[in-house]
N, C-alpha and C positions, 0 to 999 in steps of 0.2 A: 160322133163328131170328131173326136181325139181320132181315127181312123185317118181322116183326111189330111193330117201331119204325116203321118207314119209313111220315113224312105221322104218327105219332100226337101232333104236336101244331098240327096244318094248321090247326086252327078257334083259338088262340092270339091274342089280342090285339095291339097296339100296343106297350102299355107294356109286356107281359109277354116280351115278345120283346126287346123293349131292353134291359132287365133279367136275362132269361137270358145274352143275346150279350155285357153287359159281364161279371157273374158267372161266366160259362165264361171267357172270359179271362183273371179275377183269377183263378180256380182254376188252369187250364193252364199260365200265367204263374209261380204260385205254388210249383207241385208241381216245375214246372221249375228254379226256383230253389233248393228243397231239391234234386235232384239236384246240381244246380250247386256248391253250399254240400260238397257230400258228395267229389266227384268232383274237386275241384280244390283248389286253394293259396288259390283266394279274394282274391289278391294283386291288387286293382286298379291296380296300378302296371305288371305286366304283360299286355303284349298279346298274347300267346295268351289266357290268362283273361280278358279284355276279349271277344277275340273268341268263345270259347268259351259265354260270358255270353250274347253279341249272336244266337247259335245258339240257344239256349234259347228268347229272348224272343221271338224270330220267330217260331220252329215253336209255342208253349204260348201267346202273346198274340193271334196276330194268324191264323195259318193253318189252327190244330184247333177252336181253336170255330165259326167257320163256317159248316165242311165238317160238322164233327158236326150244328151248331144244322140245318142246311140237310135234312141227313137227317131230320131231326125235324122240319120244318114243313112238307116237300113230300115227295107219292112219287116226284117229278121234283127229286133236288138238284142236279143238274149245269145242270139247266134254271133254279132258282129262282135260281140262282149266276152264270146267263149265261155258264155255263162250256162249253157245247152246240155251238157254234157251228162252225166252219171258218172260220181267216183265208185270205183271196186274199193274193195275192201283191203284187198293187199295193196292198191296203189297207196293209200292213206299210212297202210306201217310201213312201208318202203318210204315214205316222206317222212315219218315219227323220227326211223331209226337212225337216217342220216341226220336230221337234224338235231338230234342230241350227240352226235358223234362226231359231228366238226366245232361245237361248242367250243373248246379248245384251240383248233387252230383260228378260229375268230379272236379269240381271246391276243393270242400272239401277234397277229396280223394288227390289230388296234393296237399292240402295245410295241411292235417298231411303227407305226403312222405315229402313235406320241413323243418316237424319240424324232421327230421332223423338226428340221432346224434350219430357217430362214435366212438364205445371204445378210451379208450388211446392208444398213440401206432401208432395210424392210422388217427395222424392230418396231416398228407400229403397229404393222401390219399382224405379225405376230401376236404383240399384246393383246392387240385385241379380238384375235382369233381364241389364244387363250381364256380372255374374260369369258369371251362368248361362250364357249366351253363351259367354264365354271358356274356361270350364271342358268346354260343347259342341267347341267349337274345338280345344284341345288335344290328347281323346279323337281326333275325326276325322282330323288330323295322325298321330298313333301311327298309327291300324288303315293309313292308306293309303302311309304310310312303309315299303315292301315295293321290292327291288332285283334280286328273284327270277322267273321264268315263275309257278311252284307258288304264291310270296305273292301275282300278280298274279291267277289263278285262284282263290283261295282267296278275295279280297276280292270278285272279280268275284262270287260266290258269295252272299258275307257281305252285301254294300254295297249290290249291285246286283239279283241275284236273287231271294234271300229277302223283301228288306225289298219290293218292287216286285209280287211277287204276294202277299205277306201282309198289306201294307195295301191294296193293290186289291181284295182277296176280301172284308177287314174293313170298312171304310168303304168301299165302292161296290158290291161284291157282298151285302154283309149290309145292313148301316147304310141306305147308300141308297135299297133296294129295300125296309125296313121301312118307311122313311119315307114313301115316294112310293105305295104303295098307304096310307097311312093320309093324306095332304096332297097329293100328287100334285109331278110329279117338279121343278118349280122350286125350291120349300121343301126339296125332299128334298136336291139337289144341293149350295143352298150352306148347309145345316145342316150337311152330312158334311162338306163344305170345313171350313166352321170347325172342326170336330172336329178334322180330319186337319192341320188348319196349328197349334193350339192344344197338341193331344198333343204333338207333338214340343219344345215350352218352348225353342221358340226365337226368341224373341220379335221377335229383330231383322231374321230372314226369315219374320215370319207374313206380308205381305202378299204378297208373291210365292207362297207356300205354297199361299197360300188361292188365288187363281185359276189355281194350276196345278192343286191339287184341285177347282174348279169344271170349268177345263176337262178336267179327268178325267170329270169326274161326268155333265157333255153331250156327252162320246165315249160313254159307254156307251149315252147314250142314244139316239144318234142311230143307233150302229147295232147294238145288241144282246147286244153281245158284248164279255165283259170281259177277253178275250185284249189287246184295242187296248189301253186303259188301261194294261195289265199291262207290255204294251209298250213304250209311251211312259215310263212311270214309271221301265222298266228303263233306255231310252236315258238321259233325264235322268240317272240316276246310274252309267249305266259309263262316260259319257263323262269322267265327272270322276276316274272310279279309273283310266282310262287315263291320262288326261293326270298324273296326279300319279303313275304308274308311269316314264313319260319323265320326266317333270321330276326326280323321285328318282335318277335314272341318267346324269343328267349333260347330258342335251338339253335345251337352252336354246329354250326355247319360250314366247311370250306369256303371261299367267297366265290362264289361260280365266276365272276369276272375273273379273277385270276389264273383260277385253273388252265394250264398250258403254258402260264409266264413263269419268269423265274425261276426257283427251285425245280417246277415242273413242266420247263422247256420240252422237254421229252415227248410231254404228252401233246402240247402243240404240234411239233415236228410231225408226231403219228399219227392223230387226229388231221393234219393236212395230206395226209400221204394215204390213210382210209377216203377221205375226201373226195381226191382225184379217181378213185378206183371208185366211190360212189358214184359218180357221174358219170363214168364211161356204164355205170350197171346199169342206173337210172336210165340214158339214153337208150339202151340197148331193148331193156323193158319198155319202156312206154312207147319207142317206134314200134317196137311188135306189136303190142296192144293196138295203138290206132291206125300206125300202116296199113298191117294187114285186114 
């Protein structure tokens, strides 16, 4: 029966497709949060309900509208999703090793966006860019403040998992691929960037945000498949709920945020400069691979 949906909204529009994919999110998001509302203490002070929260918004915001919308707009949704595919085994350490390798110039790149500094006029605006910030900050301290195997599993899960394939499916498997057949896929790329750096109201790492979802958005392209992204997005952030698992436990380890800033400008500098030369390598391999 579920057969006779499948592709019945394939001839669908531009705008009409944007507009479902944000509207099914507010709904999923929505309906999630009345469970949420029902099912729990509500107690944003605690961090299981924080995490419990963060469960909802993932699965109802970012990873069932989609998959649903996707079924609806193709007879092929896994195909329309770039979810199709087969990763090699070396495409996976070619995504590992850059992404511990530009660590660094992320680091620096976030830390000139925190030295941003708002005309007059617009110390409101500021402040409460700031709060915002702070208030981001404190949240992500709680959830990753875990001294356990199960809490380090559970975030890996939360932190890393979730959030890594369900903005990858929403902005770069939906999002990007509405855009790029209706503007073609440069527009499409860092329009989704902006989205996906803007969403998150963090204002003081949108500039880092946005060209890691740029270069999100020209992995998929380059070579088809949105496992890589999915990938890379997860490395980015379980490298950070590992490190802050040791550091919670008593190992005395450099602060991986910083690495690249300050003292060790150097390594940013380099680590930007490995970067660029990653991406031209990156490019160069994965069009061979799925060009040819």
């Amino acid at each position: 029966m579920m057969n006779k949906f499948k592709g019945i909204l394939s001839e669908s529009g531009t705008i009409s497709r944007v507009l479902l994919l944000v509207g099914t999110s507010i709904f999923f998001a929505t309906f999630g949060m009345l469970l949420w509302t029902v099912f729990t203490n509500r107690d944003l002070t605690d961090v299981n309900t924080i995490k419990t929260l963060q469960f909802v918004q993932a699965i109802g915001a970012f990873i069932l509208p989609p998959l649903f919308l996707a079924y609806l707009w193709s007879n092929k949704p896994l195909k329309y999703l770039q979810l199709d595919k087969k990763t090699a085994g070396l495409e996976v350490v070619y995504v590992l090793i850059f992404m511990v390798l530009i660590i660094p110039a992320i680091n620096l790149l976030g830390d000139l966006n925190q030295q941003l500094i708002l005309p007059k006029g617009l110390e409101e605006i500021e402040n409460w860019m700031k709060t915002s910030e702070e208030q981001a900050m404190i949240i992500t301290q709680q959830l990753l403040n875990v001294h356990t195997i199960q809490g380090l599993l559970l975030n890996i899960l939360l932190i890393a998992i979730l959030p890594a394939f369900g903005e990858e499916l929403i902005f770069r498997g939906a999002f990007q691929r509405i855009l790029q057949d209706w503007k073609g896929a440069v527009f499409a790329i860092w329009v989704a960037a902006f989205v996906f750096s803007a969403i998150h109201l963090q204002f003081y790492g949108f500039l880092p945000r946005l060209l890691m979802g740029a270069f999100l958005g020209y992995l998929l392209l380059w070579s088809g498949n949105l496992w890589l992204p999915v990938l890379a997005h997860f490395t980015n952030n379980v490298l950070a709920v590992i490190f802050y698992y040791f550091k919670n436990n008593g190992y005395q380890l450099p602060d991986i945020d910083l690495i690249g800033t300050g003292n060790t400008v150097w390594l940013g500098i380099a680590s930007a400069a490995i970067g660029v030369f990653g991406i031209f390598f990156l490019k160069k391999q994965f069009e061979k691979t799925y060009v040819e």
